[in-house]
C-alpha positions in Angstrom: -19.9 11.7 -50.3 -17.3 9.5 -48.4 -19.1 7.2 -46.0 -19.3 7.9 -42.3 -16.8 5.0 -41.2 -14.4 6.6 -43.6 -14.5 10.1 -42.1 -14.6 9.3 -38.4 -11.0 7.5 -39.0 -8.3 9.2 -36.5 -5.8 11.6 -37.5 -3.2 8.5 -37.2 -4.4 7.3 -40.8 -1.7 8.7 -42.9 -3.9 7.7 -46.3 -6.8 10.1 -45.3 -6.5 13.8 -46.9 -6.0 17.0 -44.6 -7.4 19.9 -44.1 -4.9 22.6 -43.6 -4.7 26.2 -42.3 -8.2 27.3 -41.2 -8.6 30.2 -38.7 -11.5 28.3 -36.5 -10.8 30.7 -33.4 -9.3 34.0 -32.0 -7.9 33.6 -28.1 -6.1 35.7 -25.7 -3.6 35.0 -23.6 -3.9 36.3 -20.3 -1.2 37.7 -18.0 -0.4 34.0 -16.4 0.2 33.0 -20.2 -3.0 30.7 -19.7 -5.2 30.2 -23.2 -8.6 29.1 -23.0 -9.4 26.7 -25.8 -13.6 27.4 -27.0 -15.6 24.7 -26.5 -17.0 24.3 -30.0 -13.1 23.3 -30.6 -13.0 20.9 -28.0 -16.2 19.6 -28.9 -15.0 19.5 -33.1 -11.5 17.9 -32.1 -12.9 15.5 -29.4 -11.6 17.2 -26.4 -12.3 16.1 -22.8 -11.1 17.0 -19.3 -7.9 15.1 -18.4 -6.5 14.6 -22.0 -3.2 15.2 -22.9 -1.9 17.3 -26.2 1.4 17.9 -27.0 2.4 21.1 -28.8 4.0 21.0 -32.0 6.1 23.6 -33.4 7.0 24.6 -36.8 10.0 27.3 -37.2 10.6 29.6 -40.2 13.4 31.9 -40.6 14.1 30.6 -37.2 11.3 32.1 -35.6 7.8 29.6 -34.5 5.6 30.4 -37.2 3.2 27.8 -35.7 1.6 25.8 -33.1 -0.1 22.9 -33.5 -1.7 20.6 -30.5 -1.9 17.0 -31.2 -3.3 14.6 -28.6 -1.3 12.1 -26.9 -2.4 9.1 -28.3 -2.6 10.1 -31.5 1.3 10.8 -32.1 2.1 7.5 -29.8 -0.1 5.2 -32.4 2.4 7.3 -35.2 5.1 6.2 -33.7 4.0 3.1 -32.9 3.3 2.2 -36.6 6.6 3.5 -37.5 8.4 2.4 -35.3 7.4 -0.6 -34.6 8.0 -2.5 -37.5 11.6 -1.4 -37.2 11.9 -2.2 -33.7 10.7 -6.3 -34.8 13.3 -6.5 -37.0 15.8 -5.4 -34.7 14.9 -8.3 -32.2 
């Protein structure tokens, strides 16, 4: 059994292995195109009022296949780490 440190890493660690495809919810969307997202998810993904998530898209045969929501500071600590090695030997 991994120990707890290791499993409440972020999903920024690109080492850690994950979990892919599981159907944790079923939700409308109403006439406004509004979704509302169940708070067992919010509470699983760490979800609070006033964060941002930005929606990632993945095509096939052209068409969006899938929707993915990653929050805000996960994807800018990505890029940071990618980036920003680049970006120092640039200057």
């Amino acid at each position: 059994m991994p120990k707890k440190s290791e499993t409440e890493k972020g999903c920024s660690q690109m080492d850690q292995k994950m979990s892919c495809c599981k159907v944790e919810s079923v939700i409308s969307v109403d006439e406004r195109g509004q979704m509302v997202l169940p708070k067992g998810i919010r509470k699983k993904a760490q979800i609070h009022a006033g964060d941002k998530l930005a929606v990632v898209t993945m095509k096939m045969d052209g068409k969006i296949c899938c929707l993915s929501l990653i929050k805000v500071e996960e994807i800018e600590q990505m890029v940071k780490g990618m980036l920003g090695p680049v970006m120092k030997e640039i200057l």
